[in-house]
Each structure stands twice: as C-alpha cells, then as structure tokens.
C-alpha positions in Angstrom: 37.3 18.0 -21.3 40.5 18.0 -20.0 41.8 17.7 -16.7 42.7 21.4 -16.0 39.4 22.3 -17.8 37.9 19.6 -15.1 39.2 20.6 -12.3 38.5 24.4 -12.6 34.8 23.1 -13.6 33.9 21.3 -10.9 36.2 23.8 -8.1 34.1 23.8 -4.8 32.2 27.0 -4.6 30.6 27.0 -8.1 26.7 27.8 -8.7 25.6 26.0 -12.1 21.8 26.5 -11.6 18.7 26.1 -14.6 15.4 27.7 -12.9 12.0 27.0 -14.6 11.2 30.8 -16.6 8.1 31.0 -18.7 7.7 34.9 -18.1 11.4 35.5 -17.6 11.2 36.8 -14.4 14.5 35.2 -13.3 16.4 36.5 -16.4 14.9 40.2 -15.3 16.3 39.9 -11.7 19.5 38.9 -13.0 19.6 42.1 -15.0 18.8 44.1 -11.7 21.6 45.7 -10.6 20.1 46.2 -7.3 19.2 42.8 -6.5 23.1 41.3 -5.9 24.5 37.5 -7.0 24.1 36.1 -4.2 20.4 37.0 -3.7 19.8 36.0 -6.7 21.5 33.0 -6.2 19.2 32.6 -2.7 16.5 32.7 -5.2 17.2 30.2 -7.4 17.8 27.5 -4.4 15.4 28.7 -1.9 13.8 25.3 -0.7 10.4 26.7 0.2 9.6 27.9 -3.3 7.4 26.5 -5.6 9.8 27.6 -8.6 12.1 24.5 -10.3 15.7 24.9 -10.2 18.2 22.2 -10.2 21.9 22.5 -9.7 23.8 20.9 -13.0 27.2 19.3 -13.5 29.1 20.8 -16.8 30.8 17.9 -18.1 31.3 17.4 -22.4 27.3 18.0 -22.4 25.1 19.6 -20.7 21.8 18.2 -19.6 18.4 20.4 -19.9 15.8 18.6 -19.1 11.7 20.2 -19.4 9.4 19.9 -16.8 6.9 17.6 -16.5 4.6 20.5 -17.8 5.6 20.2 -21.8 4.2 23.9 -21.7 7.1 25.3 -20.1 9.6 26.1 -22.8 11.9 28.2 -21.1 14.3 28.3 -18.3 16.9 30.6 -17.6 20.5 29.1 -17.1 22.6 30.5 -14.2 26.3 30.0 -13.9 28.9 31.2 -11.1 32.7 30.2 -11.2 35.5 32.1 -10.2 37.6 30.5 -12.6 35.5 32.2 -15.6 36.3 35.0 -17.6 34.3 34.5 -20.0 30.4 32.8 -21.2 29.2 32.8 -24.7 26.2 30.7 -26.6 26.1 29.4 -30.5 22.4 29.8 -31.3 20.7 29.3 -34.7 24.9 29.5 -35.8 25.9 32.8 -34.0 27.8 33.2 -31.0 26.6 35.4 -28.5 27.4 36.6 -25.0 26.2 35.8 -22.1 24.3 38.0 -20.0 26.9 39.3 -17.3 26.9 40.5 -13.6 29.1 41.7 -11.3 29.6 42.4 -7.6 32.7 43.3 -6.1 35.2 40.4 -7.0 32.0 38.3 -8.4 31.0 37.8 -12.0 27.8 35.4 -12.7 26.9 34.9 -16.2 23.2 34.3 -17.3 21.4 32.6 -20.7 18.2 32.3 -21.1 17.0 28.5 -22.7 14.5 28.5 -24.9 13.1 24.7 -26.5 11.5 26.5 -29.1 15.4 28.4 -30.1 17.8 25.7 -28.9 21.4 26.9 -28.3 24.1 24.3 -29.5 27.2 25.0 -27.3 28.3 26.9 -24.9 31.7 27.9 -24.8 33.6 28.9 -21.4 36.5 31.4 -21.5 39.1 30.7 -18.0 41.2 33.7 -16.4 44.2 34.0 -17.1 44.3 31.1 -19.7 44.5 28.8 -16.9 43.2 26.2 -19.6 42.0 26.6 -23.0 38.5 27.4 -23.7 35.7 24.4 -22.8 32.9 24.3 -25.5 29.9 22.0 -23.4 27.1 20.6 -25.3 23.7 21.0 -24.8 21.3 18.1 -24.6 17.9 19.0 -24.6 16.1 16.1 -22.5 11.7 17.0 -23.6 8.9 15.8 -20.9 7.0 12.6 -21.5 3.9 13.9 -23.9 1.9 10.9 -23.1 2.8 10.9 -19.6 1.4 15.1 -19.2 -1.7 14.3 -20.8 -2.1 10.8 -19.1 -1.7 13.7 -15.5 -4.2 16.2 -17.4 -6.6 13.8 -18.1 -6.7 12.2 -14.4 -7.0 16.1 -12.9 -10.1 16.0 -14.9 -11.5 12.9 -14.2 -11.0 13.5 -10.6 -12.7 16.9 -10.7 -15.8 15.3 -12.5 -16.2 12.8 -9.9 -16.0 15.0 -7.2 -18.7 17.0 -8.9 -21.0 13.8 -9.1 -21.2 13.8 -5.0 -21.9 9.7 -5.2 -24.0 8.6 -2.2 -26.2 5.9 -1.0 -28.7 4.2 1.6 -29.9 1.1 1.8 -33.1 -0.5 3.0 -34.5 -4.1 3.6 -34.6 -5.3 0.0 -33.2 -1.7 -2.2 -30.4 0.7 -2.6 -30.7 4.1 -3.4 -28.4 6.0 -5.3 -28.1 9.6 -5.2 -25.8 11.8 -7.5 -25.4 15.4 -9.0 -24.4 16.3 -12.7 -20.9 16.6 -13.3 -21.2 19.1 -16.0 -23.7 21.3 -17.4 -23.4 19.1 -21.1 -25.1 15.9 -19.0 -28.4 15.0 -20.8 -28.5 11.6 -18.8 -27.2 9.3 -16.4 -26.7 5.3 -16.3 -26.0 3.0 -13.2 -24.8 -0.5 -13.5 -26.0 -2.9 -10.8 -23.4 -5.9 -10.5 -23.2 -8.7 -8.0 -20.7 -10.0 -5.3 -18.3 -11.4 -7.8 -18.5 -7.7 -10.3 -20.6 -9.4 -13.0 -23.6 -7.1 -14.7 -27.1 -7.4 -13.6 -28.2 -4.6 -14.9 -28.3 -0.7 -16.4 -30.8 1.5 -15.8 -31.4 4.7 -16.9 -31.9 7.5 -15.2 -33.3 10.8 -17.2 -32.5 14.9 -17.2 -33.4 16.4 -14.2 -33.4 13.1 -12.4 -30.8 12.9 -9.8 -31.5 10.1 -7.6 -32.6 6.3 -8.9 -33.9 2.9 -6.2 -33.3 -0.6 -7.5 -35.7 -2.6 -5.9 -36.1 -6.4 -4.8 -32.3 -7.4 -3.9 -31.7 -10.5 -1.9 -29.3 -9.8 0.8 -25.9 -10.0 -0.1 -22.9 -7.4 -1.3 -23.1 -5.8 -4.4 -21.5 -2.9 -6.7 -22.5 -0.2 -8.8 -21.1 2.0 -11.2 -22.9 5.5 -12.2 -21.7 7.3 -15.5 -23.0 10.6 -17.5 -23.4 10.9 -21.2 -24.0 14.2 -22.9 -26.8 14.9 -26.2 -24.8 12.9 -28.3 -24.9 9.7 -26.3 -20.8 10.3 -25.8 -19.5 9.4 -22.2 -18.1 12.5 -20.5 -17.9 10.5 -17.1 -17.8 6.8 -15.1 -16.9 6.3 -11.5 -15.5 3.4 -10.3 -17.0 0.4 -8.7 -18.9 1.6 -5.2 -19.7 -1.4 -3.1 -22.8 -1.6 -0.5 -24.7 -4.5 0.9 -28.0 -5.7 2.5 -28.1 -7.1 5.6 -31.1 -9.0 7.1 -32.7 -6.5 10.0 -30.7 -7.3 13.4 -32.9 -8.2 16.7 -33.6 -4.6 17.6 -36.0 -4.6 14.7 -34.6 -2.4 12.9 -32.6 -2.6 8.9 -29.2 -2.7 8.7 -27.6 0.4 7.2 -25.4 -0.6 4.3 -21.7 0.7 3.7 
C-alpha cells in the first residue's frame, strides 16, 4: 500500500464492518432499498445486539477471523468510503463485483464471506484515480476446534450436574446423600466416600430406581464425596466434583450438629 492508497484508506469517516451471517440476513437488508446506509450501518454497530460485528483496518491484508462458534461459516463484509468508486472480489479465480448501494451522495459496497468459498483479494477502485487501484488480501483467521468443543463439552457437563440436584444431611455418626438421574440412559449410580486429606475409603453402589444412599459409622471429622452415573454399558456419562460435609459431636443443647 502506498501512501496515497493509505491515506484515502484509513480517511476519518470510513465504515469497514464484518457482521456474523449464517442465514444472510445482513446481506438481505443491504439489498433493501428501503432500509438506507446508515441504518444499516446502525445495525451492524448497535451495542445492545447480540449479533458480532467488528470494525476492521484494510491494510496489505485483511483479517477475517471465525467466531468462537466453528459453525458459523459466514459473515457478510461491509465497507463505506467516500473515496471508493469501485469494490470487486477474486473468488475460486473470477472477479466479481461487489454488492452496491446508494443513497444520495453515499455508495456502501457489500460481500458476503463464506469459509467454505474463500475469496482471495479484494481489489478497491478510488474516484477520480486519486491513486491506483489497492488489491488487500484476505486472511482467513479459523476458531480454536479444541477450544469449541472443550466450551461444548463443559455446557454439557454443567447441565448434567444440575440435573443430578446433589444434597445431603448429616447425623451423629452417617451422611446421607440424595440425588436424581441425570439422564434417562442411567442404569446406576456410584458414590466415593474419601477422608479429610481426599484419599478413598470407599465406593458404594447404589442401584436403578435408587436415589438416595446413608454411609453409616463415621467418626467425627470432615470428609468428601463424589457421586457419578454410568449407563447399561458400565460407561461414565457423569461425575461431580468433590462435595465436602462433616460430623460434629452433638453441642450442649442436646441436639446433632447439622453438617455443611
């Protein structure tokens, strides 16, 4: 890029905006001529919408970058400068225009970005050959795979967990623990008993259609527990985290402490 092409880039009342576009809503409004540029402009940076958008600085490349949803495979690219005459795309090695709209003395032009169809360039015409025409690379930045699943997979665990409703109570010498399936695939459930310092004393088994479970003859003291569902095939579908309780000895009013 060079410094004319620079300069009439970056002048101050240019609009370079990418919007997130799976059902190409975006791209449809900006073919509305009743709905004018800067309403649809208003739309693409309205601050209480849910919708991405992020404003982008053209420079020798041009950064797309997914959402963290690696579902979403296309945006639609919205560009407003004064300066232009001109927008067109190499795609699968054609060039093609732009979509255009106008208002008065406004022109916007409009591409839809696809990950699946990546456009190479684009190439930016300036009135009045006020510089020669800019050709800005795309660069196609893709969401962290591991780091969507690694979010999908929490979602889920946290759902199943909630689902379990985990309580307890707590008398002189037992705890019991209480809990609902997670799923309907649960064919049994299995609570770890450990002591103060998180170390195993013991698993037991509780069966179908058994939702609660008392361990008996515990010395005072604090413990932990785990619960976790298996389904038919003996195949973990859910384990909670460590849930700590203790016993205390009865206080002078006679009556048994009630554990956290």
């Amino acid at each position: 890029m060079d410094k004319y092409q620079e300069v009439l880039v970056n002048e101050r009342s240019k609009f370079y905006v990418v919007a997130e576009d799976p059902n190409g809503n975006f791209c449809n409004d900006f073919l509305d001529k009743n709905i004018s540029i800067r309403e649809f402009n208003a739309k693409l940076t309205d601050t209480k919408s849910k919708t991405y958008r992020k404003e982008l600085k053209i420079d020798d490349d041009l950064e797309i970058k997914q959402l963290d949803d690696i579902n979403i495979k296309k945006y639609f690219l919205f560009l407003y400068n004064k300066y232009f005459e001109n927008v067109r795309y190499t795609q699968n090695n054609k060039v093609i225009d732009a979509y255009v709209k106008t208002q008065d003395d406004m022109t916007a032009f409009g591409i839809v970005i696809d990950f699946d169809n990546r456009i190479e360039n684009i190439i930016i015409e300036f009135k009045y050959n006020m510089a020669d025409p800019l050709t800005v690379k795309l660069d196609f930045q893709e969401a962290d795979k591991n780091a969507f699943y690694a979010r999908i997979e929490n979602a889920r665990h946290e759902d199943l967990i909630k689902k379990l409703s985990i309580s307890h109570s707590c008398g002189q010498d037992l705890v019991t623990i209480k809990f609902q399936n997670c799923s309907d695939n649960v064919k049994y459930t299995k609570i770890s008993l450990f002591d103060d310092k998180k170390l195993l004393m013991g698993e037991f088994k509780v069966d179908e259609g058994m939702f609660y479970k008392s361990i008996t003859n515990l010395a005072y003291g604090k413990y932990y527990y785990k619960l976790a569902q298996f389904d038919s095939q003996n195949k973990l579908i859910v384990e909670s985290d460590f849930v700590e309780f203790r016993l205390s000895a009865p206080n002078y009013g006679g009556k048994n402490q009630v554990c956290n």
